[in-house]
C-alpha positions in Angstrom: 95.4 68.9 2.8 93.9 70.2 5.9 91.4 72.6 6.8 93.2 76.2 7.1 95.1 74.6 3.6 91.6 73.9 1.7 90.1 77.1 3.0 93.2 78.7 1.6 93.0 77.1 -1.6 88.9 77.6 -2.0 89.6 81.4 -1.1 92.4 82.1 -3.3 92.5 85.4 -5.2 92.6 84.5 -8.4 89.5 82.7 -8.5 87.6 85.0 -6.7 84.1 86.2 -7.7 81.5 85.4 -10.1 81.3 84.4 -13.5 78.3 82.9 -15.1 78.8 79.8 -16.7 78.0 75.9 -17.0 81.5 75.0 -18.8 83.8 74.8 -16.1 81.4 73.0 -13.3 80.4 70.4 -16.1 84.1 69.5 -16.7 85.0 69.5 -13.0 81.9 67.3 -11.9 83.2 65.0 -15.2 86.5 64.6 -13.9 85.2 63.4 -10.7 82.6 61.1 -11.5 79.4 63.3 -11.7 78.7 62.9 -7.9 75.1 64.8 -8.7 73.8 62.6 -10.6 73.1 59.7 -8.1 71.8 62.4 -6.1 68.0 63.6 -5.6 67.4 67.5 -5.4 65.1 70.3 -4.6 66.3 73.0 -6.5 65.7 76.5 -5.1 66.1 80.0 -7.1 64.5 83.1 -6.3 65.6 87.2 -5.3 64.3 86.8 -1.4 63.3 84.0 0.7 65.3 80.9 -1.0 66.8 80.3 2.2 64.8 79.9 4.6 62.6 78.1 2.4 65.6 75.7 1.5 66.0 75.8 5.7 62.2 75.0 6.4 62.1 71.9 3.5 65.3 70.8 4.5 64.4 70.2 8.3 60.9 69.0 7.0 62.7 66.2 4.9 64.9 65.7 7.7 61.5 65.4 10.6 60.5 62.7 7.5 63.4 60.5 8.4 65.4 61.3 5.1 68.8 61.4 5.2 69.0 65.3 3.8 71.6 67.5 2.6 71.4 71.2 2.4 73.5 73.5 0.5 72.9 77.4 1.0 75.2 80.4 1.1 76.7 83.1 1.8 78.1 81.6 5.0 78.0 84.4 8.6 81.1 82.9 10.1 82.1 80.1 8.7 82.1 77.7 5.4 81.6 74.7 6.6 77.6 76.2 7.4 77.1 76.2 3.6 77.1 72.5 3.9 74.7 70.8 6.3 73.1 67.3 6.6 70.4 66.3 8.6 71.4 69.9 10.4 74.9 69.5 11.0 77.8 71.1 9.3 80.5 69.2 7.7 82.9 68.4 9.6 86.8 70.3 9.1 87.9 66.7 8.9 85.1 66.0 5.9 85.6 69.3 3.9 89.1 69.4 3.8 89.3 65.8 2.2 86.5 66.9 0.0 88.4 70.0 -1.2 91.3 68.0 -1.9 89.6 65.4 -4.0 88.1 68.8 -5.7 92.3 70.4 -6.0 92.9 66.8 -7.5 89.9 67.0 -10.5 90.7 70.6 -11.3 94.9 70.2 -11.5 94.6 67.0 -13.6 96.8 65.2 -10.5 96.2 61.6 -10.8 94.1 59.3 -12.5 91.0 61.5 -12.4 87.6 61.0 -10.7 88.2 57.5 -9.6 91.0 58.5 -7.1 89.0 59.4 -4.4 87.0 62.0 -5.8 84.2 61.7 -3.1 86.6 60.5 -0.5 85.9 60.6 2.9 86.9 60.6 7.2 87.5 56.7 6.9 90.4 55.2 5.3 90.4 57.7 2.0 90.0 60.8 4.2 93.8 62.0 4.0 95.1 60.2 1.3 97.2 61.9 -1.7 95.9 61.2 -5.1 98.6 58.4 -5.9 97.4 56.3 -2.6 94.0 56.5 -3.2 93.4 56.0 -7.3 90.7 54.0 -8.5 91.7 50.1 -9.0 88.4 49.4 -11.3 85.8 47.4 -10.6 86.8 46.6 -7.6 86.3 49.6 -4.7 83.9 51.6 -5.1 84.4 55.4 -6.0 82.3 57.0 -3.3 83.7 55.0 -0.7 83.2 56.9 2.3 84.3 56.1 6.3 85.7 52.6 5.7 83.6 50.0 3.5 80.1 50.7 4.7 79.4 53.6 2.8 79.9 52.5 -0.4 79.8 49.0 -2.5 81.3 47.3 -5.1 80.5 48.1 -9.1 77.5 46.6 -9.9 76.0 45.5 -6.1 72.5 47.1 -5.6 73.2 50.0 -3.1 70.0 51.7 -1.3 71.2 55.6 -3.1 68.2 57.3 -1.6 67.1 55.2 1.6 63.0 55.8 2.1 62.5 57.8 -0.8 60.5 56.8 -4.1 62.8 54.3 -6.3 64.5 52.8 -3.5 67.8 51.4 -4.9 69.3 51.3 -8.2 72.6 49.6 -9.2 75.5 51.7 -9.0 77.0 52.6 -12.7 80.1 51.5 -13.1 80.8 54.3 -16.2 79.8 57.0 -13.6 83.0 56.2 -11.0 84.9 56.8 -14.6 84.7 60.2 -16.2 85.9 60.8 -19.7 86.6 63.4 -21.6 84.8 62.6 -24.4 83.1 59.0 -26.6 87.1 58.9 -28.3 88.4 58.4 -24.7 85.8 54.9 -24.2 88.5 53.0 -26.7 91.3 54.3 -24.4 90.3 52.7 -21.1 90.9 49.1 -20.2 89.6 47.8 -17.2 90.9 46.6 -13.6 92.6 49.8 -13.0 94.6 50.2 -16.6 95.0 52.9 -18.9 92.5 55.4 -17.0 92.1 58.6 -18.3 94.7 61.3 -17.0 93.7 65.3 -17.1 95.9 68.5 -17.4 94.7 71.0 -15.3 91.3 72.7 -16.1 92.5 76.1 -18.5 89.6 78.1 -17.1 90.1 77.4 -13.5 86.6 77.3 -11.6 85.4 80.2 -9.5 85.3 80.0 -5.5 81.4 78.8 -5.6 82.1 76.5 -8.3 84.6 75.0 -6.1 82.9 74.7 -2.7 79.4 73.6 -5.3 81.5 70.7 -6.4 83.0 69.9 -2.9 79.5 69.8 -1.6 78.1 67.6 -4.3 81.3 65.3 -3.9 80.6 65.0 0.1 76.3 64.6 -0.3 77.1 61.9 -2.5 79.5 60.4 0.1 77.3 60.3 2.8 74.5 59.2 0.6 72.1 62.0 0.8 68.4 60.7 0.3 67.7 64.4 -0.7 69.6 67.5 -1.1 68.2 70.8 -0.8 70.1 73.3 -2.7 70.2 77.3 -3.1 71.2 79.1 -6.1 74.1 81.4 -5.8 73.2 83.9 -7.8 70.5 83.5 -10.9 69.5 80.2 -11.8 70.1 79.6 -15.2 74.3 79.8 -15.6 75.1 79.5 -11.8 76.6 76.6 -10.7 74.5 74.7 -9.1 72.3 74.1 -12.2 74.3 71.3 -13.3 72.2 68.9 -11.4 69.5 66.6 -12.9 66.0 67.4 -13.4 65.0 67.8 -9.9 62.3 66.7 -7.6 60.8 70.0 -7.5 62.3 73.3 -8.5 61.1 76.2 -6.3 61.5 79.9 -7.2 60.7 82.3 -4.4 59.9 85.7 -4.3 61.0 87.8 -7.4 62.5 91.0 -6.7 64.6 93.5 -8.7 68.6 92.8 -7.8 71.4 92.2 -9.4 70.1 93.9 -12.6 73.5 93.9 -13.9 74.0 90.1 -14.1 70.3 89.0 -14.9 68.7 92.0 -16.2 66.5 95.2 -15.9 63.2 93.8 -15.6 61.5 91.6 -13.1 60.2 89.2 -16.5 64.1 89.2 -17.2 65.1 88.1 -13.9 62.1 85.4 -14.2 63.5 83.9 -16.7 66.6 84.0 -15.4 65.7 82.3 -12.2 63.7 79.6 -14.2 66.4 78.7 -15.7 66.6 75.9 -13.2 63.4 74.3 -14.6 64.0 71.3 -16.3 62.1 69.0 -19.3 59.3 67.5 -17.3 60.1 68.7 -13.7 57.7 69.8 -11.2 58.0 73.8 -10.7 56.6 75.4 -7.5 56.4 79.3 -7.5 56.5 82.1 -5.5 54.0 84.5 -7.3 55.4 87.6 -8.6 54.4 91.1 -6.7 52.5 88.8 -4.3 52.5 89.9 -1.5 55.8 90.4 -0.6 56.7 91.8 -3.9 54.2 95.1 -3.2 57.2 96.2 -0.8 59.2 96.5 -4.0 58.9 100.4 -3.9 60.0 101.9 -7.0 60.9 100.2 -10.0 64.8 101.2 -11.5 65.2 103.1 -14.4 64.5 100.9 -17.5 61.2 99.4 -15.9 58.2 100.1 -18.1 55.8 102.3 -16.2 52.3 102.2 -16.9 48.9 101.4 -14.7 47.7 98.3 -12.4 44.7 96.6 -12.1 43.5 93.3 -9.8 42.7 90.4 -12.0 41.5 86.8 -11.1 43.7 85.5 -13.5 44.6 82.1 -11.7 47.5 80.9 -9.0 44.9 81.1 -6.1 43.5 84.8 -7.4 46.8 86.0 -6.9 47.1 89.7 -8.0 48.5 90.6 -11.7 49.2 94.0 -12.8 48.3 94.9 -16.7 49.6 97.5 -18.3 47.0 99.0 -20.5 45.6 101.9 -22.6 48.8 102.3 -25.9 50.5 99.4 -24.7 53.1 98.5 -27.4 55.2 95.7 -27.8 59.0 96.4 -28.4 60.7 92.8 -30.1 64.2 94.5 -30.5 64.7 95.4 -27.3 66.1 92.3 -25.3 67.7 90.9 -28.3 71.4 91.2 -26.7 70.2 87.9 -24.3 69.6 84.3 -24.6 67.4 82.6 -22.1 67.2 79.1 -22.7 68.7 79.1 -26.0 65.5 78.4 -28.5 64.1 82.0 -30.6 64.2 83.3 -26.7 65.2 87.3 -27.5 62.0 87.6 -29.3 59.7 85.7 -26.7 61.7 87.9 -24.0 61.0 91.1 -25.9 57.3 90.2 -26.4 56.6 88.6 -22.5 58.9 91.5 -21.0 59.1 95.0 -22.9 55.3 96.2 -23.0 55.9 99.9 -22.4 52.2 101.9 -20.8 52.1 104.8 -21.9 48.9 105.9 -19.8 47.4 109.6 -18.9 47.6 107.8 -15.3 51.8 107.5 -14.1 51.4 107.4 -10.6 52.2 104.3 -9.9 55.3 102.0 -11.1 54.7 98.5 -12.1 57.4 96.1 -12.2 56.4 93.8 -14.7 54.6 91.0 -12.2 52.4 89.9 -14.9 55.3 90.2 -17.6 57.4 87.6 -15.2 54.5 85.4 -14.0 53.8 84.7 -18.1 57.2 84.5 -18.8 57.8 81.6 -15.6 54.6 80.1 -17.4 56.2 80.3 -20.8 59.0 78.9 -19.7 57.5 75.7 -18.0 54.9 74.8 -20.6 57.9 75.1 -23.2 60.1 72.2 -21.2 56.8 69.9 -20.5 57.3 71.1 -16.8 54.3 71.0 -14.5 53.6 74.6 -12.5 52.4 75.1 -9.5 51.6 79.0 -7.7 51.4 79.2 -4.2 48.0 80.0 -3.6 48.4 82.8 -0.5 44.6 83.3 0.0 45.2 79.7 1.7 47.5 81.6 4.4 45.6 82.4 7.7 48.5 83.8 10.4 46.9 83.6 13.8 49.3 85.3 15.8 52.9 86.8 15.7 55.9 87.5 18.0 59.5 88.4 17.8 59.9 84.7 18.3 58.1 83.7 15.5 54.1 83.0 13.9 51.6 80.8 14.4 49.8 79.9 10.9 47.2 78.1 8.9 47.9 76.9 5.5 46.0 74.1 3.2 43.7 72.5 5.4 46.8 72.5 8.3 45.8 74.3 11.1 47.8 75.9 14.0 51.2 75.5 12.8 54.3 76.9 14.6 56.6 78.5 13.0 60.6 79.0 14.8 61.3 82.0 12.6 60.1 85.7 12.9 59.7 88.4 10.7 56.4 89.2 8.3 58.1 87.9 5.2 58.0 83.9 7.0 54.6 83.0 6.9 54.4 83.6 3.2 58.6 81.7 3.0 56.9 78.7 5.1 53.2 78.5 2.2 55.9 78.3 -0.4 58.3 75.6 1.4 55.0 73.9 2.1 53.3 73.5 -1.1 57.3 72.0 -2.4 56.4 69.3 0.5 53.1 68.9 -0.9 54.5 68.2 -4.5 57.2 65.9 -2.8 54.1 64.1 -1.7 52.8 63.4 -5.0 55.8 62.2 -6.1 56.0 59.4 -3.4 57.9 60.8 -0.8 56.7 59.9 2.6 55.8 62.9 4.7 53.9 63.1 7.7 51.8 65.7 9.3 53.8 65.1 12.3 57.1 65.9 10.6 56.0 68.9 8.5 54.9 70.4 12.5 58.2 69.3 13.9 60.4 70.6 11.2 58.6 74.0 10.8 59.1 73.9 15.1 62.3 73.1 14.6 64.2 74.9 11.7 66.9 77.4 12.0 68.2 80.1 10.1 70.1 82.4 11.3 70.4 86.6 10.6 66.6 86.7 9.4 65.0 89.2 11.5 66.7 87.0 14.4 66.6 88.2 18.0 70.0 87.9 19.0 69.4 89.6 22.3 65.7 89.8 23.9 65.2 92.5 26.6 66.5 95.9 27.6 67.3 96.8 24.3 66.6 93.9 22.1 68.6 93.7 19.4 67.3 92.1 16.1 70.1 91.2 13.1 69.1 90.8 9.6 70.5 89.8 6.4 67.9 92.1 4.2 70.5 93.4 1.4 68.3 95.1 -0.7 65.1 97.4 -1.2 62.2 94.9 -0.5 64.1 93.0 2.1 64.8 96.4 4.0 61.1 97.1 3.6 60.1 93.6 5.1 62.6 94.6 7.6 60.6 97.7 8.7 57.5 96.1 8.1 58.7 93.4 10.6 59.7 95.8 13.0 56.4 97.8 12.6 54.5 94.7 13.2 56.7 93.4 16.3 58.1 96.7 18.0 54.4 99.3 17.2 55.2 102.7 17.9 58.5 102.5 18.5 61.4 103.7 16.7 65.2 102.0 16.1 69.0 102.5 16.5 69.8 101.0 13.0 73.4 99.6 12.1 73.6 99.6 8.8 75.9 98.2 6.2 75.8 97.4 2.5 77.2 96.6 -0.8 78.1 99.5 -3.2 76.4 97.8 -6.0 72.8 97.7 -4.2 70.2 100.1 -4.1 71.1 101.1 -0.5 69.1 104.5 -1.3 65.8 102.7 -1.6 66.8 100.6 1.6 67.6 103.6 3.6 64.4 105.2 2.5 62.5 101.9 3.9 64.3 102.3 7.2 64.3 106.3 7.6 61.0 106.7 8.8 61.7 104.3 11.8 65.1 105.5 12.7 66.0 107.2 15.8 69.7 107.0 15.1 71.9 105.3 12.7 75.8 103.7 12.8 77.0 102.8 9.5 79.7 100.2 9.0 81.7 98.5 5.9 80.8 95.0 5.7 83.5 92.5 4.9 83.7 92.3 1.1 85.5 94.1 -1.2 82.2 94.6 -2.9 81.4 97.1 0.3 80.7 100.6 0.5 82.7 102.5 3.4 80.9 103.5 6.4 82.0 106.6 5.8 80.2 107.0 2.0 77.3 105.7 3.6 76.2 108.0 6.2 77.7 111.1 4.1 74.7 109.6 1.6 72.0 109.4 4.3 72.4 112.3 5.5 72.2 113.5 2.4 68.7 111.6 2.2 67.2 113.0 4.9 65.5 115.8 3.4 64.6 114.2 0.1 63.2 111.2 1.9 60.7 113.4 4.3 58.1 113.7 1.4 56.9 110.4 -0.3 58.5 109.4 -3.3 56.4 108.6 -6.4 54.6 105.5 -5.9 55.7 104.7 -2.3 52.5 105.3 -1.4 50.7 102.4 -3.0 52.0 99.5 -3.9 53.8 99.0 -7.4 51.9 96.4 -8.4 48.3 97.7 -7.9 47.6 95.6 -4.4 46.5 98.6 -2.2 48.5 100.7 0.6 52.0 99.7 1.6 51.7 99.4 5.3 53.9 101.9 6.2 56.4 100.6 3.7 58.8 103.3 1.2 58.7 106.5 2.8 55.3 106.7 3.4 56.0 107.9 6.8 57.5 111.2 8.2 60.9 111.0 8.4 62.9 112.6 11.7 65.1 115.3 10.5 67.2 115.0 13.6 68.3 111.7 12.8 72.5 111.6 13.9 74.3 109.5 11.3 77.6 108.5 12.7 80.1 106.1 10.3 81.7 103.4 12.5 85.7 102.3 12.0 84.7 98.3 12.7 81.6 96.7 13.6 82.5 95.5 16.9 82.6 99.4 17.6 79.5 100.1 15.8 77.5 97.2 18.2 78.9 99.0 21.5 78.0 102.4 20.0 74.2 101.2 19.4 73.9 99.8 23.0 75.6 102.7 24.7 73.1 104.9 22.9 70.2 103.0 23.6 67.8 103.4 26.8 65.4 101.1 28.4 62.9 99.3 25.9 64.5 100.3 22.9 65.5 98.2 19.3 68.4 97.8 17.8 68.3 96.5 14.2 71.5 95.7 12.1 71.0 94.8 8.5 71.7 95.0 4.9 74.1 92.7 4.5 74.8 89.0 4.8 78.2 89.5 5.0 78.6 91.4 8.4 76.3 89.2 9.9 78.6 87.0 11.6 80.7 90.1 13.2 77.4 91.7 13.8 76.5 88.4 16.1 79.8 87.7 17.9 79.9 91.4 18.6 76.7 91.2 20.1 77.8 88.2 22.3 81.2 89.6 23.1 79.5 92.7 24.7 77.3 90.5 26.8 79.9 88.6 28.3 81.6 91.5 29.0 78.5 92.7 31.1 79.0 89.4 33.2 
């Protein structure tokens, strides 16, 4: 198999999409040896931010000297930046011999995980399954470029290099997947009788599959660490098939994909702890604070009800009560099982506490609900919870190229990444680093400056062009990361106002992200992302301009935050809108990014956001119109 042929196979159509669910990865990681579980993780869920937080500990880890895999999606251009060590993608060589070995495990061709299931560039990279099988205790599963990556069953191999542990002795059972105890009487040894698969019956989505290649190629290359994402959730995605973690981080909660985890922030929250495990060490974003006040209004289904600032732990971070005929409702989430115990009535006591207060001005989205529910959650599994205490954040100074900051008794650190949302990303990757600490792993000063310097991550209020205009691109795909988006360029560009290009899915709440952007916009060019998820260009501006009028008042509530913490600055709608603002829907995107520049004049912004998934035409665009200049 080679690249275009494993791309082909990853992408094919009737695998496509989502669907939540543990059964199919655990089979497929059996069958090829459960690469994860000689693997070290950070585990990181969350609505906004879990990138570039898994960006910022990754290059951290990597400053530290460890050997460090990261795994992140959606790619901008290509797959092979999903999976990245030490900063580098895999290579086309790497992830097509990967994918094969992942083909192999799901058709049942073969012996199973022992031929070559974590196979890599050396003398396994190309080999079929026949060539390759396992002979027993002799070679080593996870052999990887010739002999030196691997050992022999049994020898002592250095798994994770500098970090705490040091080496253990490689398990000869875990080169040898079987399908069940029965199976242990069936296998004989030096190669014989090793158990032989059909093909999976429930064949494993497009993430499960590029999860499990990943997995298969960090274990290869003998990751000291892995950072890796969620996909979508926490709880049933994919990735959550790993072992208890070093630390599990969830970053800032925010109300999306309502239709997969729920209609309630406290919902979501326990959704996205899902990923904490018996006895784990849990670091968290808290919810509605601060970047959850840009939430705007809360969807219908979200209890309304009043706020009010308590000191109630996690660095005095700010809760919002709902009080005065507060009821709880314990039928009302019984149609959901969290983490499988007497969960629908915890759920409907932590999450559907309905206000029915004289005072409705303002919309809380169940902060307080989701922080006791996160709690709930972690003191049930023995886990051990940490909040990251913002009133510990100093930032001393901002530019489109990034922030300088103080955080925990560091001073002066640089940050690499703009946008106001950062600072408060790079506290949260931070205090993960400072729980990696306390477990053992060695972390300097010196490398936590050099990897916050140093880290990348690409379409997050990124200038892609700096001058006359500059032009900022931006994966914010739904209502609060549209507000951080115009809070960013509030902060960055004062006074000014935008050329927006605009794109999103049709299942967001792209009327709450237009009404974050409105205010700002001088004109707008919608476009139709790639995805068949999409919403034509065409639907989009027809709906804007539809918006205008509606959005020149504030809504209700846009003009203080949900969650009781105080003005928005400047966020919702709070602003007057232009009524002049020209919509025009754009055929491709490429036409869309000549359209903004043509229209722009000297000094002016262009922003392009809303989705992740025009991103990387968004960029080349941008860099196809500047060589054209020369």
């Amino acid at each position: 198999m080679d690249y275009t042929e494993a791309i082909g196979y990853l992408t094919h159509r009737d695998w496509r999409g989502s669907r939540l669910g543990l059964q199919r990865m655990e089979e497929l990681l059996g069958r090829m040896g459960n690469p994860q579980d000689g693997l070290r993780f950070v585990h990181i869920a969350g609505t906004n931010g879990k990138g570039s937080v898994a960006a910022m500990v990754s290059s951290i880890m990597t400053q530290a000297g460890y050997r460090t895999g990261l795994y992140t999606s959606p790619h901008l251009k290509r797959y092979n930046e999903r999976i990245q060590v030490d900063g580098l993608e895999i290579s086309d060589a790497d992830f097509a011999a990967a994918a094969e070995a992942v083909r192999d495990a799901v058709e049942g061709v073969g012996t199973g995980a022992g031929e070559c299931a974590q196979k890599g560039a050396g003398e396994c990279a190309q080999k079929g399954a026949g060539e390759c099988a396992q002979t027993g205790a002799g070679e080593c599963a996870q052999k990887g470029a010739g002999a030196s990556a691997g050992g022999t069953w049994g020898e002592t191999v250095p798994l994770h290099g500098q970090g705490p542990g040091g080496t253990k002795v490689a398990d000869k059972e875990a080169g040898v997947p079987m399908a069940d105890e029965a199976d242990q009487a069936t296998r004989g040894t030096a190669g014989h009788d090793w158990k032989v698969w059909g093909p999976i019956g429930d064949h494993p989505t497009e993430f499960e599959l590029l999860t499990a290649l990943a997995l298969a190629h960090f274990a290869r290359v003998r990751c000291d660490i892995v950072v890796m994402e969620v996909g979508l959730g926490g709880r049933l995605d994919a990735t959550n098939v790993i072992p208890v973690p070093e630390v599990a981080v969830i970053t800032a909660l925010g109300m999306d994909h309502t239709g997969e985890l729920g209609n309630t922030l406290a919902k979501i929250a326990a959704e996205k702890a899902g990923i904490v495990k018996p006895g784990g060490q849990v670091v968290l974003y808290p919810p509605g604070d601060p970047q959850g006040r840009a939430m705007g209004r809360a969807p219908k289904g979200v209890a309304k009800g009043t706020a009010e600032t308590l000191p109630d732990g996690c660095g005095g971070l700010i809760e919002s009560r709902l009080k005065d005929g507060n009821r709880i409702g314990e039928s009302a989430v019984k149609e959901r099982e969290v983490d499988g115990a007497d969960a629908a009535l915890r759920m409907a006591r932590e999450i559907c506490r309905i206000g029915e207060s004289a005072v409705e001005e303002r919309e809380v989205d169940g902060a307080d609900a989701a922080l006791r529910m996160v709690r709930e959650i972690c003191r049930e599994r023995g886990a051990s919870l940490t909040c990251v205490d913002f009133s510990k954040l100093a930032v001393n100074g901002a530019s489109p190229m990034g922030f300088t900051f103080d955080f925990d008794g560091l001073e002066d650190l640089r940050l690499s990444l703009p946008g106001d949302y950062q600072p408060y990303n790079a506290a949260t990757a931070l205090t993960a680093v400072k729980a990696l600490q306390g477990l053992g792993w060695e972390i300097s000063e010196a490398a936590i400056r050099k990897g916050l310097e140093e880290v990348r991550w690409p379409a997050r209020f990124e200038v892609v062009r700096q001058g006359n205009p500059t032009f900022i691109l931006d994966g914010g795909h739904n209502p609060q990361g549209a507000q951080m988006v115009a809070d960013s360029l509030r902060r960055h560009f004062p006074g000014r106002q935008a050329i927006f290009i605009f794109g999103v899915m049709a299942d967001k709440d792209y009327g709450a992200m237009a009404d974050a952007i409105l205010p700002l916009a001088k004109r707008i060019f919608t476009v139709t992302p790639d995805s068949p998820r999409a919403l034509p260009a065409q639907e989009l501006a027809h709906f804007i301009e539809g918006r205008r009028a509606k959005a020149a008042q504030p809504p209700e509530g846009a003009m203080q935050a949900a969650i009781g913490a105080g003005p928005l600055t400047g966020g919702g709608c709070a602003g007057r809108v232009p009524q002049d603002i020209e919509v025009t829907p754009c055929a491709t995107i490429p036409a869309a990014v000549e359209a903004a520049f043509a229209a722009a004049g000297p000094g002016d912004v262009i922003c392009a956001f809303g989705s992740l998934y025009m991103a990387g035409d968004v960029s080349d665009a941008v860099r196809a119109h500047g060589e054209a200049l020369t």
